[in-house]
MARKESE-635268 format. One record per residue: x, y, z of N, C-alpha, C in turn. Coordinates in steps of 0.02 Angstrom, whole numbers. Example, Ala and Ser with C-alpha at 12.3 -4.5 7.8 and 13.67 -1.06 7.14 Angstrom:
{n_X->660	n_Y->-284	n_Z->390	ca_X->615	ca_Y->-225	ca_Z->390	c_X->660	c_Y->-165	c_Z->390}
{n_X->642	n_Y->-112	n_Z->354	ca_X->684	ca_Y->-53	ca_Z->357	c_X->645	c_Y->2	c_Z->394}
//
This chain:
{n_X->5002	n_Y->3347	n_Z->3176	ca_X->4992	ca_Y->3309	ca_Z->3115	c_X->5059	c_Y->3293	c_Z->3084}
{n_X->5046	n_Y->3247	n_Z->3061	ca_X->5107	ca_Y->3231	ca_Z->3029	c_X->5111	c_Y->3232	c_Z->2948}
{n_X->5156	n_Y->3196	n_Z->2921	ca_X->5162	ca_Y->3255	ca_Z->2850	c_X->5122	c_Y->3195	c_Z->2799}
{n_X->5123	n_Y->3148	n_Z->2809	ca_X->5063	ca_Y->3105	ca_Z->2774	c_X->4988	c_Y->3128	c_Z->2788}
{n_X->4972	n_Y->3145	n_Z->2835	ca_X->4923	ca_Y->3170	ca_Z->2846	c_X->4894	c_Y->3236	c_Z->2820}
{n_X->4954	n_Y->3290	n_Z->2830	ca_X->4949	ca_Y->3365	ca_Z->2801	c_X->4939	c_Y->3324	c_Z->2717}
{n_X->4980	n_Y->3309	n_Z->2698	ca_X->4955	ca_Y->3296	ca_Z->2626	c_X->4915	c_Y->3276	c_Z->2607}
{n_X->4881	n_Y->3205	n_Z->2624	ca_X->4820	ca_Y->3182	ca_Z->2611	c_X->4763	c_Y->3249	c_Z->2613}
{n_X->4761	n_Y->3271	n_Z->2670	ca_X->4728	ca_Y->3340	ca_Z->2690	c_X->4714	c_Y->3368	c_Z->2629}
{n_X->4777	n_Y->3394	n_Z->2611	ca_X->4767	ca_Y->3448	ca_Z->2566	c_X->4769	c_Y->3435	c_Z->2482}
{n_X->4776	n_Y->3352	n_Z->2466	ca_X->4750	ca_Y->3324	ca_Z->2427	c_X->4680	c_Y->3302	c_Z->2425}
{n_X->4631	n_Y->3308	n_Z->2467	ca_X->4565	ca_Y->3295	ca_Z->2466	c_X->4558	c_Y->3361	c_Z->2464}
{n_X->4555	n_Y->3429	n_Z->2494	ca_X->4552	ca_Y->3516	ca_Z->2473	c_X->4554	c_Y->3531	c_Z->2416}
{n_X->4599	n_Y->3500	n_Z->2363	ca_X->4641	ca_Y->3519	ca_Z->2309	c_X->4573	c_Y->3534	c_Z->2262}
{n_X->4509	n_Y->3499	n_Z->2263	ca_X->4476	ca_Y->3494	ca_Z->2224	c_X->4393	c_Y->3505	c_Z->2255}
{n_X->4406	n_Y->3528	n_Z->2325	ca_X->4340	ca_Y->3546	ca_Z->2333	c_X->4325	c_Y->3620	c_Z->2310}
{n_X->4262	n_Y->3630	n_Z->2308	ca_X->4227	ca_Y->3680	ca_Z->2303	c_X->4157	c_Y->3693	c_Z->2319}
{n_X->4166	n_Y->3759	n_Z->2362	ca_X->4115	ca_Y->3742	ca_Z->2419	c_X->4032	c_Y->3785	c_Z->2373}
{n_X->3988	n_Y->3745	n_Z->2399	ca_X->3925	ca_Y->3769	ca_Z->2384	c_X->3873	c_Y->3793	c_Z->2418}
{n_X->3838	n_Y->3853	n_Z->2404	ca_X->3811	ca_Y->3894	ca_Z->2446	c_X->3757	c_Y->3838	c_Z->2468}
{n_X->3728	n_Y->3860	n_Z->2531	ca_X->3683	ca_Y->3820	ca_Z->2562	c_X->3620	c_Y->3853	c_Z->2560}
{n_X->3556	n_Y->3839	n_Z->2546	ca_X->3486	ca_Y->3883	ca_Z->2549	c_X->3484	c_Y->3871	c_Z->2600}
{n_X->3444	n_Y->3945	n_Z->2641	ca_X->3413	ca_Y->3947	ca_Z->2704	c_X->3334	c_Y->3939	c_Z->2695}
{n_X->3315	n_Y->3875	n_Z->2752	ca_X->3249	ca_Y->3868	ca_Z->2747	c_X->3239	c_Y->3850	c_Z->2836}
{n_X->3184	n_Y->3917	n_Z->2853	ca_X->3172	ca_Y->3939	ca_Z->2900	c_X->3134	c_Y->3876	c_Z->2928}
{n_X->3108	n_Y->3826	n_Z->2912	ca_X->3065	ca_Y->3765	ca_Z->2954	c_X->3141	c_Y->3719	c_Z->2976}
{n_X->3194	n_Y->3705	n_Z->2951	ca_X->3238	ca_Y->3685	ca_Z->2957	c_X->3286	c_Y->3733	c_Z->3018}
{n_X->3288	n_Y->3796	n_Z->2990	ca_X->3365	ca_Y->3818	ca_Z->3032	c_X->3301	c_Y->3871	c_Z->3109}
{n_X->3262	n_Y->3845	n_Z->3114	ca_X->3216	ca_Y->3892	ca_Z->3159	c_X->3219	c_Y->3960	c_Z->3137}
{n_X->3180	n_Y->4000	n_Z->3098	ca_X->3181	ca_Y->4059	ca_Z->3078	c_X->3125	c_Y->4080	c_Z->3105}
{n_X->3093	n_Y->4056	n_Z->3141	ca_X->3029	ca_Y->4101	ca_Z->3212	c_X->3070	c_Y->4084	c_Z->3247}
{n_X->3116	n_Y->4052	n_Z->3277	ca_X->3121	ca_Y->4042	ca_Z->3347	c_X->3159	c_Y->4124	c_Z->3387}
{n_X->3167	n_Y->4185	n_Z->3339	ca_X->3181	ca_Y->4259	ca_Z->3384	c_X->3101	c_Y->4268	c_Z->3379}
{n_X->3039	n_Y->4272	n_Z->3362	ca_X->2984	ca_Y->4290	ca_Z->3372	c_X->2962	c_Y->4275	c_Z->3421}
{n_X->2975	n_Y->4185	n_Z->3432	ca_X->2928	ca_Y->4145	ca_Z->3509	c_X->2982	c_Y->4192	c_Z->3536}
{n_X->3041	n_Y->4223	n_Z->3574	ca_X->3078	ca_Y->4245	ca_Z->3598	c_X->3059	c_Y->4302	c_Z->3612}
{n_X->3039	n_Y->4340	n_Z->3586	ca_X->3025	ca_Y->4413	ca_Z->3582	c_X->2952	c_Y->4416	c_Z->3617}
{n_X->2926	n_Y->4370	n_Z->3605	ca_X->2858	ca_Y->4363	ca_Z->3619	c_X->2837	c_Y->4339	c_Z->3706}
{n_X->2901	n_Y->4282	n_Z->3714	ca_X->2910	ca_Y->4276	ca_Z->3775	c_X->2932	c_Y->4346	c_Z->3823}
{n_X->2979	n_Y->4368	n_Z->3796	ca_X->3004	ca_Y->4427	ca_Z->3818	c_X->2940	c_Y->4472	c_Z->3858}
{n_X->2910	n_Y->4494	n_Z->3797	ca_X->2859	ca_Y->4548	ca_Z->3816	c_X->2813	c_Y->4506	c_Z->3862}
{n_X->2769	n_Y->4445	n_Z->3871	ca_X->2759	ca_Y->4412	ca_Z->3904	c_X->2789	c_Y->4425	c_Z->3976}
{n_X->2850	n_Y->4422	n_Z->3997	ca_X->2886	ca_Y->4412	ca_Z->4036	c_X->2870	c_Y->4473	c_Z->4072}
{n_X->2881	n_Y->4531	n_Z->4029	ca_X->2877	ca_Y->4608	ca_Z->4051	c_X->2820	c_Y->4626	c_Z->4068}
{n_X->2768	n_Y->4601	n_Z->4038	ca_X->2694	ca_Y->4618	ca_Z->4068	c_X->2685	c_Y->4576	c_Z->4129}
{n_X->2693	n_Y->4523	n_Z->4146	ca_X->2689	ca_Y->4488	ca_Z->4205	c_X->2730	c_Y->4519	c_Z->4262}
{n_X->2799	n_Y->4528	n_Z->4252	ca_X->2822	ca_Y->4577	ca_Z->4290	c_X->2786	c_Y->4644	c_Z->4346}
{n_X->2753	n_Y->4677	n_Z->4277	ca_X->2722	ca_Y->4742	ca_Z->4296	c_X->2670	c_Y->4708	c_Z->4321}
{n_X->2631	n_Y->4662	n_Z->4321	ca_X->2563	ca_Y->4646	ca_Z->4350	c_X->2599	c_Y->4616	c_Z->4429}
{n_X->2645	n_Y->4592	n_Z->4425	ca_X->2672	ca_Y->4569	ca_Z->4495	c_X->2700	c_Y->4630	c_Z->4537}
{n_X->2719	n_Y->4660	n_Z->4509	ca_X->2741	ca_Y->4739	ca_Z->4545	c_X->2663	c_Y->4751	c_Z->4550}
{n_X->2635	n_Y->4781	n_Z->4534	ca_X->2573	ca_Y->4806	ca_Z->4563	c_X->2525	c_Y->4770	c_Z->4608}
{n_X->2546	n_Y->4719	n_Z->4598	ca_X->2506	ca_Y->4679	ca_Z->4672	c_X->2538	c_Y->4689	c_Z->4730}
{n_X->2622	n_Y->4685	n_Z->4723	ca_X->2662	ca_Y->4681	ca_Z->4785	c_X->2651	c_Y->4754	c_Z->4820}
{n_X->2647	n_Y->4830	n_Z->4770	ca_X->2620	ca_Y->4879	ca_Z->4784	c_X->2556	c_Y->4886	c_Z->4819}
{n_X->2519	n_Y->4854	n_Z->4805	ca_X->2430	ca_Y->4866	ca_Z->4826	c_X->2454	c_Y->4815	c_Z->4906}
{n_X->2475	n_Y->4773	n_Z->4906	ca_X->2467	ca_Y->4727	ca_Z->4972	c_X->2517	c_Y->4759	c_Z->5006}
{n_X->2575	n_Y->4806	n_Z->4986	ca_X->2590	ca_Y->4861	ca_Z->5059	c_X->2561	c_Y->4917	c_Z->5074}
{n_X->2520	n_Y->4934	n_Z->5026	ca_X->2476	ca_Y->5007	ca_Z->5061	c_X->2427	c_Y->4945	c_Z->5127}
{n_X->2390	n_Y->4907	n_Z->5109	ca_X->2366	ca_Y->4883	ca_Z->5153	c_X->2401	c_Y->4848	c_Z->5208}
{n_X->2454	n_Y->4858	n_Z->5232	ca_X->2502	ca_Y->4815	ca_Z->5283	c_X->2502	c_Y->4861	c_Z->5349}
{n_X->2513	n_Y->4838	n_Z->5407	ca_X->2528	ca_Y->4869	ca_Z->5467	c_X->2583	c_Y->4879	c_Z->5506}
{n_X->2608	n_Y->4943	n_Z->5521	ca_X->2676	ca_Y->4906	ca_Z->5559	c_X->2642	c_Y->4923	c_Z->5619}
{n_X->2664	n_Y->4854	n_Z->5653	ca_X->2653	ca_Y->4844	ca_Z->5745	c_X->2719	c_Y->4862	c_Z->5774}
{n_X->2720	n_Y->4880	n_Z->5829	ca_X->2777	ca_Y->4903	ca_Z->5865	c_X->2782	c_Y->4884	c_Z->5936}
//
């Protein structure tokens, strides 16, 4: 930057002042860790239901030789 620039800069700064922002959860996604969490456990129960099938279909398997 150059020094017209740094100044302008810090002549538009000179006079801001910053204002708090409200949080509103339909706007900033405030469920979107729930669908997440929700997927999660989802995820984990399907898991265990896929492990127990893959379990049950090797007790029934044969080894040929």
């Amino acid at each position: 930057m150059d020094a017209a620039n740094t100044k302008t800069l810090e002549e538009l700064l000179k006079n801001y002042t910053p204002e708090p922002l409200e949080y509103d959860p339909e706007i900033d996604g405030g469920d979107e860790f729930l669908i997440r969490d929700q997927l999660l456990e989802e995820k984990e129960r399907l898991k265990d239901v896929v492990t127990k099938l893959k379990e049950k279909q090797r007790e029934t398997r044969k080894v040929r030789r």
